[in-house]
C-alpha positions as CSV (number, residue, x, y, z in Angstrom):
1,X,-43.0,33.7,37.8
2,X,-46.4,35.2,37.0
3,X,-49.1,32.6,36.8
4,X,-51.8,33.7,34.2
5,X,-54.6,33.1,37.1
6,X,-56.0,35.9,39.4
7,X,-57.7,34.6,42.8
8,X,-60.8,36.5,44.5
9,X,-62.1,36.8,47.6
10,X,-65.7,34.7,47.8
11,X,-68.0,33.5,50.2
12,X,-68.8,30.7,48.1
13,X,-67.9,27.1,49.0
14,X,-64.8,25.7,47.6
15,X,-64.5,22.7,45.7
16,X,-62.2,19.6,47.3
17,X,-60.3,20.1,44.0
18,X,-59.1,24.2,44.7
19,X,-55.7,22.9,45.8
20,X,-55.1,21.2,42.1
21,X,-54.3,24.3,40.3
22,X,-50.9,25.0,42.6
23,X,-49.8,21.1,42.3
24,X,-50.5,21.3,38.5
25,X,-48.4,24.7,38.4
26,X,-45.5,23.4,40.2
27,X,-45.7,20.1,38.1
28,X,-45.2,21.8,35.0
29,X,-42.8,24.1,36.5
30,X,-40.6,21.2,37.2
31,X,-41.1,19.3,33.6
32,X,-42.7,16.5,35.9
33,X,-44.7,15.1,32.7
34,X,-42.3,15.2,30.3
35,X,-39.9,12.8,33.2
36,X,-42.8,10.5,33.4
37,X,-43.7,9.9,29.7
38,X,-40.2,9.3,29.5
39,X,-39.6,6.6,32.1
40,X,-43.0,4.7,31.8
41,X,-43.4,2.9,28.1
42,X,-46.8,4.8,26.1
43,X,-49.7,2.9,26.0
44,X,-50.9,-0.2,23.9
45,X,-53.5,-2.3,23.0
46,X,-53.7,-5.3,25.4
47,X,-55.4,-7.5,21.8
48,X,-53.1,-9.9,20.8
């Protein structure tokens, strides 16, 4: 799979969150959302 990111080399500091963009890849990769939305119930208004 090509992934529609290029990385650099930098000297610049990296953020705590550079990790993210491989979870995020491999989460979509495995259809983790759509599993999720459909186990857990969507959202409501707690108002009665």
């Amino acid at each position: 799979m090509i992934l529609p990111y290029q990385f650099e080399t930098t000297n610049d500091l990296l953020a705590s969150r550079a990790g993210l963009l491989s979870i995020a890849e491999l989460m979509n990769s495995l259809g983790l959302s759509d599993h999720i939305d459909s186990c857990f119930p969507q959202p409501g208004s707690n108002r009665i």
